[in-house]
N, CA, C and O atoms as a Tripos MOL2 file, in Angstrom:
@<TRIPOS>MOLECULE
protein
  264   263    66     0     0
PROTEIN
NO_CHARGES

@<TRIPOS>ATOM
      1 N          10.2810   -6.2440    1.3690 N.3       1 UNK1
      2 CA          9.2040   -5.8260    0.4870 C.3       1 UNK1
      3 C           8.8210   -4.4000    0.8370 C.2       1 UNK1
      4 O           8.6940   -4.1090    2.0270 O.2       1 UNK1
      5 N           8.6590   -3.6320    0.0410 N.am      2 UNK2
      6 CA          8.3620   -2.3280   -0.5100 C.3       2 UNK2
      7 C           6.9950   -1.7720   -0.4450 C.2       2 UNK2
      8 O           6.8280   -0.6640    0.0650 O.2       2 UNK2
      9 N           6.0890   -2.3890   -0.8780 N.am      3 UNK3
     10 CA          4.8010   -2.4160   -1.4600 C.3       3 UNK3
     11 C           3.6060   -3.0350   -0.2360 C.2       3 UNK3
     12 O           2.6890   -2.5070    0.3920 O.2       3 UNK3
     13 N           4.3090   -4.7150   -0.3180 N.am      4 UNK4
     14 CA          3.5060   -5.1730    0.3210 C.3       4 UNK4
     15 C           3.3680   -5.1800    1.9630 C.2       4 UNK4
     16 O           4.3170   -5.0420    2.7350 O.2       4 UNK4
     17 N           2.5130   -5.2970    2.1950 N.am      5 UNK5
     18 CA          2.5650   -5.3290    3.9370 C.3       5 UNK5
     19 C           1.6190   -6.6350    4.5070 C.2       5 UNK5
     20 O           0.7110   -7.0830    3.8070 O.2       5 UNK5
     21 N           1.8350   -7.0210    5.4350 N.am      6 UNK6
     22 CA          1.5880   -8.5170    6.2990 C.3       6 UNK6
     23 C           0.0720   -7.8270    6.3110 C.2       6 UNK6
     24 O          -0.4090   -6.7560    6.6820 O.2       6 UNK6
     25 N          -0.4990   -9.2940    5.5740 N.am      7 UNK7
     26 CA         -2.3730   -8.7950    6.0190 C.3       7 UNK7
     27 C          -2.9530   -9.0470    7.2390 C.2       7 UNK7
     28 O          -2.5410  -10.1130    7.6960 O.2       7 UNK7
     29 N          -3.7160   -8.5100    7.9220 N.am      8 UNK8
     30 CA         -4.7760   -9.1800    9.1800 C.3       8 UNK8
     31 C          -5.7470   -8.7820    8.6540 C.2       8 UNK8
     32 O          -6.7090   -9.5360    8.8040 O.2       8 UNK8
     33 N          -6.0080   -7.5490    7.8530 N.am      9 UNK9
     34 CA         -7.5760   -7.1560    7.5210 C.3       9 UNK9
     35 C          -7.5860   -6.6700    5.8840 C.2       9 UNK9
     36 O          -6.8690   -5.8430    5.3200 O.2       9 UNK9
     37 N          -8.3760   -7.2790    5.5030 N.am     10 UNK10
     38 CA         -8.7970   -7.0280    3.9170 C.3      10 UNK10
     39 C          -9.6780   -6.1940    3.3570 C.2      10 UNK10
     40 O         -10.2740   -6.3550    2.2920 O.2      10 UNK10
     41 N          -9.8000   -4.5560    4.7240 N.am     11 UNK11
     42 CA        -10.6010   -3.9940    4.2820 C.3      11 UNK11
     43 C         -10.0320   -3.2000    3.4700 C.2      11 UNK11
     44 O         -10.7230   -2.7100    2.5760 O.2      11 UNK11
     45 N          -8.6310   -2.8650    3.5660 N.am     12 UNK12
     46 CA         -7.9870   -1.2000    2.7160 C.3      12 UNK12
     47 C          -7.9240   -1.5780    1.1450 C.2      12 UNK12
     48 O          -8.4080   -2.3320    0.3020 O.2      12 UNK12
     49 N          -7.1110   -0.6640    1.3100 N.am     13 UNK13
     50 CA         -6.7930   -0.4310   -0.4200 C.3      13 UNK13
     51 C          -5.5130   -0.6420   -0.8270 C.2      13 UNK13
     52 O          -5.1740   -0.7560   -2.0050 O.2      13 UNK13
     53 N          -4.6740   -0.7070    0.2740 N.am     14 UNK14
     54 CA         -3.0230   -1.1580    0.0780 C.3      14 UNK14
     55 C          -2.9910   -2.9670   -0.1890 C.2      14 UNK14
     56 O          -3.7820   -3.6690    0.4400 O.2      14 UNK14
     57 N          -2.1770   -3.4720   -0.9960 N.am     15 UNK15
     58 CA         -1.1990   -4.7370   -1.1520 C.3      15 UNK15
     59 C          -1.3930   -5.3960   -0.4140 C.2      15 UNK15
     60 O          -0.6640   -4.9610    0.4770 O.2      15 UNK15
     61 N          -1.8830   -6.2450   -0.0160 N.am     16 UNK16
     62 CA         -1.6160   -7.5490    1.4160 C.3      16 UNK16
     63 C          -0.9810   -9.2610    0.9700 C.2      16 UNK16
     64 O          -1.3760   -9.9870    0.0570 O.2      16 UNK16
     65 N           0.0620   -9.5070    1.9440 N.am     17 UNK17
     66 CA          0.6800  -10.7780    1.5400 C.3      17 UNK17
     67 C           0.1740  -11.3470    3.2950 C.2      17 UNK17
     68 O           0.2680  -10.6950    4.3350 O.2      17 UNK17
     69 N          -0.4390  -12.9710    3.0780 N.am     18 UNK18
     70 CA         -0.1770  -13.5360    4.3450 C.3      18 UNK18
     71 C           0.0090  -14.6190    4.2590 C.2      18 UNK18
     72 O          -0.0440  -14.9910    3.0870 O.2      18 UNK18
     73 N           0.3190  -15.7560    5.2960 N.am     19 UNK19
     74 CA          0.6970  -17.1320    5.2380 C.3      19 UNK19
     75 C          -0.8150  -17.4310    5.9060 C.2      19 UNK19
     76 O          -0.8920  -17.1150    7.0940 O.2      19 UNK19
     77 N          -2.1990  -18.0790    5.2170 N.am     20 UNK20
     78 CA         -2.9460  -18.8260    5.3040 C.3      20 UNK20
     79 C          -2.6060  -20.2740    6.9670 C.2      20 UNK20
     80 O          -3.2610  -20.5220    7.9800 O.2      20 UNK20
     81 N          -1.3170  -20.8250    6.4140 N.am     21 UNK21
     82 CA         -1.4380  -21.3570    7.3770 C.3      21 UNK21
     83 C          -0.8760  -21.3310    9.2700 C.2      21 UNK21
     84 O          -0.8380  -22.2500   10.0880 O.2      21 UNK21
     85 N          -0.4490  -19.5940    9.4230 N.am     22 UNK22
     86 CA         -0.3240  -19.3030   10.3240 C.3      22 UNK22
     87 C          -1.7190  -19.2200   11.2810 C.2      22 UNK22
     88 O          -1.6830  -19.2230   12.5110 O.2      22 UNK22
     89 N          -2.9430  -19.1470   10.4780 N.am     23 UNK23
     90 CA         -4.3030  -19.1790   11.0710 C.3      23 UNK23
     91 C          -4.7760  -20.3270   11.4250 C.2      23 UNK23
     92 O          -5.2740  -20.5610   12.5260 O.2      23 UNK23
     93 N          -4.5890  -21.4900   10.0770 N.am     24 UNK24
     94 CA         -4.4970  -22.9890   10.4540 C.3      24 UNK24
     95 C          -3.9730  -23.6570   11.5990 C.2      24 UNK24
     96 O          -4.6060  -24.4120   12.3370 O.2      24 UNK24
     97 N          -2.6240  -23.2860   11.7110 N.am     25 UNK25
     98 CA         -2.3770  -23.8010   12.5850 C.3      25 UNK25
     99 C          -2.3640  -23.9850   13.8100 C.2      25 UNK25
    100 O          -1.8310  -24.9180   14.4110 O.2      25 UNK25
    101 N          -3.0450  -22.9590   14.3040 N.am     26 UNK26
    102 CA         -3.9150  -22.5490   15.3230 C.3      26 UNK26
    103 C          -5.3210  -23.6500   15.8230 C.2      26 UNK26
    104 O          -5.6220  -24.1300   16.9160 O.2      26 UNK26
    105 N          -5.8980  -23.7390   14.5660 N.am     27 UNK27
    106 CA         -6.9570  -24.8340   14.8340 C.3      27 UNK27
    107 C          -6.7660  -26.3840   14.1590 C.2      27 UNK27
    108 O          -7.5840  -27.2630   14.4280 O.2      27 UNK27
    109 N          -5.8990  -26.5750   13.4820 N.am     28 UNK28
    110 CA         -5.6680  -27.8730   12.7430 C.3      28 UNK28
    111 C          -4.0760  -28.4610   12.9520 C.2      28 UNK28
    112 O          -3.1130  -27.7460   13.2300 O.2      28 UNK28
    113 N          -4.0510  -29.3610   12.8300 N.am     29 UNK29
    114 CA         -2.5080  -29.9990   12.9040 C.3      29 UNK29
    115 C          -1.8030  -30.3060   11.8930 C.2      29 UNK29
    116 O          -2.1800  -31.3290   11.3230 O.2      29 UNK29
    117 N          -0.9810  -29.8330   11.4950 N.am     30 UNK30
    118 CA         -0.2670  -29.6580    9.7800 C.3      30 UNK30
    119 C          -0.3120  -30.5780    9.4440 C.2      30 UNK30
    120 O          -0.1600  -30.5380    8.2230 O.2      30 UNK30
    121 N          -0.4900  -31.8790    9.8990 N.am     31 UNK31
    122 CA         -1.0660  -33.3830    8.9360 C.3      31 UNK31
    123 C          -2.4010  -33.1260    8.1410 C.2      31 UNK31
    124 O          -2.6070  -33.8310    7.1530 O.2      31 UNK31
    125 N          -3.2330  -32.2630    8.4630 N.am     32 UNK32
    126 CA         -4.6840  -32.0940    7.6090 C.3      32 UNK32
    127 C          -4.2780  -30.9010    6.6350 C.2      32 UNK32
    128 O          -5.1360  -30.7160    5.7720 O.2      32 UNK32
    129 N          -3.3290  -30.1600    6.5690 N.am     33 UNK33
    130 CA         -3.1140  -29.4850    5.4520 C.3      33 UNK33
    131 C          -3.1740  -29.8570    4.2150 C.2      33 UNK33
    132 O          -3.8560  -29.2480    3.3920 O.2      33 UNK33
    133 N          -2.3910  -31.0150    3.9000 N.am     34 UNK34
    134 CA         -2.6070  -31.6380    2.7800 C.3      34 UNK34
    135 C          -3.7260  -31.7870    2.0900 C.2      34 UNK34
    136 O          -3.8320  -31.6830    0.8680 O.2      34 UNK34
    137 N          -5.1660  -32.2050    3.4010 N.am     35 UNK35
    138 CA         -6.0980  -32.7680    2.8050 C.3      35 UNK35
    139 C          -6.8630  -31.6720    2.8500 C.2      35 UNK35
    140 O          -8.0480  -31.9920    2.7620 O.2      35 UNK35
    141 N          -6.6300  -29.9970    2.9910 N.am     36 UNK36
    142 CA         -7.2840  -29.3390    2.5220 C.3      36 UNK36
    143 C          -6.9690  -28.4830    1.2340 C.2      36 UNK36
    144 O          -7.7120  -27.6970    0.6470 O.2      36 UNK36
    145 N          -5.4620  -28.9030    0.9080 N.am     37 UNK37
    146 CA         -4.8390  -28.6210    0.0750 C.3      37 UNK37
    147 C          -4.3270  -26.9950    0.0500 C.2      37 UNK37
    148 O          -4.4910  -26.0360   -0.7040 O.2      37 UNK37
    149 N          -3.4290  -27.3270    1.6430 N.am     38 UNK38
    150 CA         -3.1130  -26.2880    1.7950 C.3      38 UNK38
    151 C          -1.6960  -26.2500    2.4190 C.2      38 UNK38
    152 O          -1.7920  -26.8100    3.5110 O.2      38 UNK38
    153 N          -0.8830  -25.9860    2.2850 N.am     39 UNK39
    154 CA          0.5850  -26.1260    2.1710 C.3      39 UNK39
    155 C           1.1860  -25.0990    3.2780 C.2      39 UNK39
    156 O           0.6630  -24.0070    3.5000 O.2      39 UNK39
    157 N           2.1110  -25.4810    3.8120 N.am     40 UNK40
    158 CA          2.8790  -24.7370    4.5560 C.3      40 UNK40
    159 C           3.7190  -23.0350    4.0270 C.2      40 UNK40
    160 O           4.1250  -22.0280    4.6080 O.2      40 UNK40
    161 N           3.6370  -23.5120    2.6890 N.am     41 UNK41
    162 CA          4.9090  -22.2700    1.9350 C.3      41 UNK41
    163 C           3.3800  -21.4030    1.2420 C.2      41 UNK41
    164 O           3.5560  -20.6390    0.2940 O.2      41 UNK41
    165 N           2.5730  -21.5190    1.5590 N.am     42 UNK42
    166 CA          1.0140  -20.9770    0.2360 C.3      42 UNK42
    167 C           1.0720  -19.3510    0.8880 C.2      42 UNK42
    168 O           1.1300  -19.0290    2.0750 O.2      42 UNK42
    169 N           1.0490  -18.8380    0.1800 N.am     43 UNK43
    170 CA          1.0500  -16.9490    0.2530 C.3      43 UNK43
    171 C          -0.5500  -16.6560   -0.2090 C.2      43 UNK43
    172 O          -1.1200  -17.2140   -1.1470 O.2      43 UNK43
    173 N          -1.0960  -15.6930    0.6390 N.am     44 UNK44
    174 CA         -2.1170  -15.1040    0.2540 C.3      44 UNK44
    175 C          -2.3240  -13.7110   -0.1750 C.2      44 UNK44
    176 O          -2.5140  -12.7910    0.6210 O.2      44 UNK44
    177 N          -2.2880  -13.6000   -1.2630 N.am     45 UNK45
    178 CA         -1.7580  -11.8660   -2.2720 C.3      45 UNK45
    179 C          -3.0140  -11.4400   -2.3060 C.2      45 UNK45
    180 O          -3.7380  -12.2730   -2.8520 O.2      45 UNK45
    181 N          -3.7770  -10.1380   -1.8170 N.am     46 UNK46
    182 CA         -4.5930   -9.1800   -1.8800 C.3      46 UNK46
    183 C          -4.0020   -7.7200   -2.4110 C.2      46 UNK46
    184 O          -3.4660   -6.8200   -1.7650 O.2      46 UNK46
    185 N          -4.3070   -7.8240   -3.8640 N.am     47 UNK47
    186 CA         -3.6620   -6.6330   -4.8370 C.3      47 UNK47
    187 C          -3.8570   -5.3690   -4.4590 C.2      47 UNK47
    188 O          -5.0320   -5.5630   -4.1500 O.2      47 UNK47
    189 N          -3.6970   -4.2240   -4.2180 N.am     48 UNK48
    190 CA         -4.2730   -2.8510   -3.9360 C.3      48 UNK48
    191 C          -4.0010   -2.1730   -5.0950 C.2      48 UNK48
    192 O          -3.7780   -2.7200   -6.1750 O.2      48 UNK48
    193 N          -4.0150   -0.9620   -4.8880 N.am     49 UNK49
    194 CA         -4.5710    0.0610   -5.8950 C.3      49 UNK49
    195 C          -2.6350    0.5690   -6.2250 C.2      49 UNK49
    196 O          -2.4850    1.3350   -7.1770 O.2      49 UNK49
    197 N          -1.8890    0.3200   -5.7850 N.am     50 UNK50
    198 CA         -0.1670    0.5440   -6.3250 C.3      50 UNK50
    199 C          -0.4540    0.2420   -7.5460 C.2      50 UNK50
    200 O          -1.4480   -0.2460   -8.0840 O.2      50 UNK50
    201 N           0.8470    0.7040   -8.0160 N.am     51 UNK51
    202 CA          1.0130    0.8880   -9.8060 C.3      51 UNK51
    203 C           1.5570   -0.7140   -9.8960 C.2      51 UNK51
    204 O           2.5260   -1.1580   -9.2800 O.2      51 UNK51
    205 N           0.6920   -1.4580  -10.8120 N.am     52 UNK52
    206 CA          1.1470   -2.6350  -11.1010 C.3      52 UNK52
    207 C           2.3800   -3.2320  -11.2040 C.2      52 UNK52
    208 O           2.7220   -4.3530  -10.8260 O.2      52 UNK52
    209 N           3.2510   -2.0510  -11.9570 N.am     53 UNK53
    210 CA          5.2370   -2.3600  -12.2710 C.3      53 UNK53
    211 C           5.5480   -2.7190  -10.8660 C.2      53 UNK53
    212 O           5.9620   -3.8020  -10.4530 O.2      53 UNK53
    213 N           5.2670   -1.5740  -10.1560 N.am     54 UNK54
    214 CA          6.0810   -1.3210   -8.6060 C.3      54 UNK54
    215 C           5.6220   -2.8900   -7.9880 C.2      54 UNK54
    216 O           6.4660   -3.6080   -7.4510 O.2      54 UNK54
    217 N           4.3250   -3.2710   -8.1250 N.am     55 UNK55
    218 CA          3.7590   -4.7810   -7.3730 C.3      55 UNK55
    219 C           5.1770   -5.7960   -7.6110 C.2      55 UNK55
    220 O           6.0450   -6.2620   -6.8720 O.2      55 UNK55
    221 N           4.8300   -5.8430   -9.2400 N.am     56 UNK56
    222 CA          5.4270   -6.8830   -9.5370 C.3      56 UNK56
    223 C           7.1450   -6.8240   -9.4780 C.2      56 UNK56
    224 O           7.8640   -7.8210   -9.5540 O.2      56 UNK56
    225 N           7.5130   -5.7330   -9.3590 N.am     57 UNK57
    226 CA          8.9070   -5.4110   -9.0700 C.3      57 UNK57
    227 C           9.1400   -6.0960   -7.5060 C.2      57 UNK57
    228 O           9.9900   -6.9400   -7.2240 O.2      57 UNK57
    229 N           8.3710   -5.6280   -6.7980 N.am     58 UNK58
    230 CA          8.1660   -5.9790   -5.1320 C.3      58 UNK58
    231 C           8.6220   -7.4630   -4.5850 C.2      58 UNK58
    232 O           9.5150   -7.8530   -3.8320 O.2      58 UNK58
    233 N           7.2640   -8.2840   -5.5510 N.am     59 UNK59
    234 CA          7.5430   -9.5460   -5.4000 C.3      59 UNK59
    235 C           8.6990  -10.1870   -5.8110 C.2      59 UNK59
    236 O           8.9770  -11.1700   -5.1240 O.2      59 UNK59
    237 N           9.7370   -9.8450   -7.0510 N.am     60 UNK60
    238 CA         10.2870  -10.2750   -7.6200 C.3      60 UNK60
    239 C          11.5340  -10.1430   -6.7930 C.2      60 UNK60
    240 O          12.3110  -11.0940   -6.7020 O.2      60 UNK60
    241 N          11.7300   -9.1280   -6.2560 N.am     61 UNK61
    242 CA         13.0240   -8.8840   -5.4490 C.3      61 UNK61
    243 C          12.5210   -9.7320   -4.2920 C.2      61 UNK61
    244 O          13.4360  -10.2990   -3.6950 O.2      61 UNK61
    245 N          11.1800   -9.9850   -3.7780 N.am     62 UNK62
    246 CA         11.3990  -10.4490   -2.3290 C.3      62 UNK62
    247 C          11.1560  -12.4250   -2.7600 C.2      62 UNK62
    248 O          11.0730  -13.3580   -1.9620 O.2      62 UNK62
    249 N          11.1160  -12.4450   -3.8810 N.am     63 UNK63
    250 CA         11.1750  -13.6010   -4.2150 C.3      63 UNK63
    251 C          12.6000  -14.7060   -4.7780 C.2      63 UNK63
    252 O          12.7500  -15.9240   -4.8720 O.2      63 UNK63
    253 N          13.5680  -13.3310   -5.0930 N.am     64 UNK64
    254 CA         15.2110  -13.6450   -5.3980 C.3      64 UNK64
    255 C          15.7380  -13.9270   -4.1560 C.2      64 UNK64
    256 O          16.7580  -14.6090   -4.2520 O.2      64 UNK64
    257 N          15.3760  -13.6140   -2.8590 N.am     65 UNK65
    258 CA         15.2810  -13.4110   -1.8100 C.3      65 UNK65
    259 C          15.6460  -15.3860   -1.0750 C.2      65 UNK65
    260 O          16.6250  -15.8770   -0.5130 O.2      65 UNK65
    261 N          14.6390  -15.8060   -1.3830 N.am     66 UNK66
    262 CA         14.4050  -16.7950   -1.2530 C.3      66 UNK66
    263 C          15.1420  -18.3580   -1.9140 C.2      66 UNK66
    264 O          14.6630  -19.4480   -1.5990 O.2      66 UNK66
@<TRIPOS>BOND
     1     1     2 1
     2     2     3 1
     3     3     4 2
     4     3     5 am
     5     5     6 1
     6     6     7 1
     7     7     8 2
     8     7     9 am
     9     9    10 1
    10    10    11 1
    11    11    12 2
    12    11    13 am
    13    13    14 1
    14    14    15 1
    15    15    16 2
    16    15    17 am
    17    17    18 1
    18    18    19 1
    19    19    20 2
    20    19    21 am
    21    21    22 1
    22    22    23 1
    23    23    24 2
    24    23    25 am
    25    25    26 1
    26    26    27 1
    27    27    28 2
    28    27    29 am
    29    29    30 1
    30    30    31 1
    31    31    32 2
    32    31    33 am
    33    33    34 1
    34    34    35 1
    35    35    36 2
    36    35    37 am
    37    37    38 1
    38    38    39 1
    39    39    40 2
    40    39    41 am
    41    41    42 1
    42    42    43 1
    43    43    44 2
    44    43    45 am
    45    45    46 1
    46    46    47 1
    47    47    48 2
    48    47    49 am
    49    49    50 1
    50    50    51 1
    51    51    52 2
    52    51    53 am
    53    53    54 1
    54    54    55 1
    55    55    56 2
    56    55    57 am
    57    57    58 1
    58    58    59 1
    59    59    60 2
    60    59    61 am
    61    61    62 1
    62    62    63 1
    63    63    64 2
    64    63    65 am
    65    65    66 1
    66    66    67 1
    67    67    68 2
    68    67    69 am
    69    69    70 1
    70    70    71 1
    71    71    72 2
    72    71    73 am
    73    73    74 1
    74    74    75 1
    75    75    76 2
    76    75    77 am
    77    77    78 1
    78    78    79 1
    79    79    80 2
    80    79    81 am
    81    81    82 1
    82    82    83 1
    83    83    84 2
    84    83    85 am
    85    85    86 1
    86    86    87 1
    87    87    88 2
    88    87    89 am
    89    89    90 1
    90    90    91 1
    91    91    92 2
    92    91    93 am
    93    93    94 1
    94    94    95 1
    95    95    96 2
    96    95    97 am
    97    97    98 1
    98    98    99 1
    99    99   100 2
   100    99   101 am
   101   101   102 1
   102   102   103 1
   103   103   104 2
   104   103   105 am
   105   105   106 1
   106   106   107 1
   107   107   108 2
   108   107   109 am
   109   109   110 1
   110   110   111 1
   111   111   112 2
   112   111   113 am
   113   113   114 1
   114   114   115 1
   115   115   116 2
   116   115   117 am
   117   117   118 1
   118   118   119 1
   119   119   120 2
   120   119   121 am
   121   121   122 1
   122   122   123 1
   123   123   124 2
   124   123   125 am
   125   125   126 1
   126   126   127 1
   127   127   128 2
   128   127   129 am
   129   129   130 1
   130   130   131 1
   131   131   132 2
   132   131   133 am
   133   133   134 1
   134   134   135 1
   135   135   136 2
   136   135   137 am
   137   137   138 1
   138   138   139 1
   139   139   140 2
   140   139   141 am
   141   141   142 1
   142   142   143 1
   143   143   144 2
   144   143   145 am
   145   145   146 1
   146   146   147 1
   147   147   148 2
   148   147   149 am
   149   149   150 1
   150   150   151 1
   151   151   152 2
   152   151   153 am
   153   153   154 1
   154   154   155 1
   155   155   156 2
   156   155   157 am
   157   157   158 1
   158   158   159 1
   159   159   160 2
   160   159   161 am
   161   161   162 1
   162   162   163 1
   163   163   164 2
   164   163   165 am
   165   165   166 1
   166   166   167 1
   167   167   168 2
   168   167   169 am
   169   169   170 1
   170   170   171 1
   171   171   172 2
   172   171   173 am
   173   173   174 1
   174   174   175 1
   175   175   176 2
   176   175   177 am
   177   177   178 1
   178   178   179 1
   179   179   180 2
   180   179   181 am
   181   181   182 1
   182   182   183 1
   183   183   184 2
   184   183   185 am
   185   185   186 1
   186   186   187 1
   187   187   188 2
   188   187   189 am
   189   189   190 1
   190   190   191 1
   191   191   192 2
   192   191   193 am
   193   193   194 1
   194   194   195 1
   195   195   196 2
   196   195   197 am
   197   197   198 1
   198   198   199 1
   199   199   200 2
   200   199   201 am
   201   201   202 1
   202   202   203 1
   203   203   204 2
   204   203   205 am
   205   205   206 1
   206   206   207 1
   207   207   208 2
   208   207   209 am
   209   209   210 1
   210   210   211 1
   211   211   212 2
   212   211   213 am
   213   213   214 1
   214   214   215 1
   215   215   216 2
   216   215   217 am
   217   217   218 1
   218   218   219 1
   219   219   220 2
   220   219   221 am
   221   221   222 1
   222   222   223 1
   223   223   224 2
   224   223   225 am
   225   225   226 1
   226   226   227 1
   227   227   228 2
   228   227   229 am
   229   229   230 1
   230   230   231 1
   231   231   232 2
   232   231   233 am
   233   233   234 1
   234   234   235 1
   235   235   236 2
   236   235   237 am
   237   237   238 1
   238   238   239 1
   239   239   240 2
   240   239   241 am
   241   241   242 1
   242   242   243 1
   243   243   244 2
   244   243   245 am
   245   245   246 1
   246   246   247 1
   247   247   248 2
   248   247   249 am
   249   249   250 1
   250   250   251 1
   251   251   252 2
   252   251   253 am
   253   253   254 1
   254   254   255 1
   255   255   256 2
   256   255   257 am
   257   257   258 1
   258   258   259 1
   259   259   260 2
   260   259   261 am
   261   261   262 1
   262   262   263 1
   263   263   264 2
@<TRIPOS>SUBSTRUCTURE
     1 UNK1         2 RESIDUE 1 A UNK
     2 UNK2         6 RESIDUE 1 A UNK
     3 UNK3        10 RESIDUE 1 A UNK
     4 UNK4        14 RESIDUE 1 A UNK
     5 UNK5        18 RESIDUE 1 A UNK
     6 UNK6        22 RESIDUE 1 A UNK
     7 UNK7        26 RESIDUE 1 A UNK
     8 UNK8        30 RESIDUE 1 A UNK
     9 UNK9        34 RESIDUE 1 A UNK
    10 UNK10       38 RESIDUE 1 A UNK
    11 UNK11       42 RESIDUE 1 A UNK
    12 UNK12       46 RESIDUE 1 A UNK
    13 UNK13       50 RESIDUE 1 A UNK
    14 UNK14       54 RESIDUE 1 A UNK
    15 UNK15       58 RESIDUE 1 A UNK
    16 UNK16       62 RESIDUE 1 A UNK
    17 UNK17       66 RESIDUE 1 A UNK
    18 UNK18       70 RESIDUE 1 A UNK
    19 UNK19       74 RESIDUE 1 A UNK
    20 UNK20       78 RESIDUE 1 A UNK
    21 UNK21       82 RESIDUE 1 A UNK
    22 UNK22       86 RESIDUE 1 A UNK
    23 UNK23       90 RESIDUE 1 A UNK
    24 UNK24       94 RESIDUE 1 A UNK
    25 UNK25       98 RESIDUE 1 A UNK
    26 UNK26      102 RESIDUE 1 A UNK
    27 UNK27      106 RESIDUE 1 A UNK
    28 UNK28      110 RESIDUE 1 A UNK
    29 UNK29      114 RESIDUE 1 A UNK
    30 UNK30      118 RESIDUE 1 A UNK
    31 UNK31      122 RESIDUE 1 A UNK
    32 UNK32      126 RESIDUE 1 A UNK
    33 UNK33      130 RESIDUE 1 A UNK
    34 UNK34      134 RESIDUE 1 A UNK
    35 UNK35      138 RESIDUE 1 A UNK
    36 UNK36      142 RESIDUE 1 A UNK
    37 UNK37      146 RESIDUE 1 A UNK
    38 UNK38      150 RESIDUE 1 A UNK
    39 UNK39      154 RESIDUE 1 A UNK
    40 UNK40      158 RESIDUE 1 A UNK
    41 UNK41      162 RESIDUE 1 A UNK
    42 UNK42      166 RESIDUE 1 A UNK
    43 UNK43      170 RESIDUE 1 A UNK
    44 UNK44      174 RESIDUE 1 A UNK
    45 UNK45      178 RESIDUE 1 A UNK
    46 UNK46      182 RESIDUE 1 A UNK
    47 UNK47      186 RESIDUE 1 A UNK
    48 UNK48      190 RESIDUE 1 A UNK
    49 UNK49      194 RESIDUE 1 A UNK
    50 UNK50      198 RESIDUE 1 A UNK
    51 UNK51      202 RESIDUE 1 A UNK
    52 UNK52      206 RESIDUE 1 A UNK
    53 UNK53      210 RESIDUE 1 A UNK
    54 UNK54      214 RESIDUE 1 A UNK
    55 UNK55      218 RESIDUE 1 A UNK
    56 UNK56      222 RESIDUE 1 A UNK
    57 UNK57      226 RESIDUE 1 A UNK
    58 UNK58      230 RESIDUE 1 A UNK
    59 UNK59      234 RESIDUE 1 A UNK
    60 UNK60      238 RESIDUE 1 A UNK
    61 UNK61      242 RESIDUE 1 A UNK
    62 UNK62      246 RESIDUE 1 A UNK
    63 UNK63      250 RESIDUE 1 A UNK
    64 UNK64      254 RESIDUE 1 A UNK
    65 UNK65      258 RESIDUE 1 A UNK
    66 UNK66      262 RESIDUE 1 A UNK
């Protein structure tokens, strides 16, 4: 990915992608995920100020990826 960069802080103005349950799992045991309805594969997208095309171009390649 191009655009996006791994979030820890949601103060800037750039793109942020993170895995929610890398924080979870820290305090909970992936059996209660479910019941918060929160999934192992769940991405957390914080949009920034990039030109929308370039975003969605970003994801799309890092999502063929997969």
């Amino acid at each position: 990915m191009t655009y996006f960069k791994i979030g820890v802080s949601w103060g800037g103005h750039e793109s942020l992608i993170y895995a929610p349950a890398i924080s979870y799992l820290k305090e909970l045991p992936p059996e209660r995920f479910k019941d918060l309805g929160i999934s192992l594969g769940d991405m957390r997208i914080s949009v920034g100020l990039e030109d929308a095309g370039d975003l969605l171009d970003d994801l799309s390649t890092a999502l063929d990826l997969i």
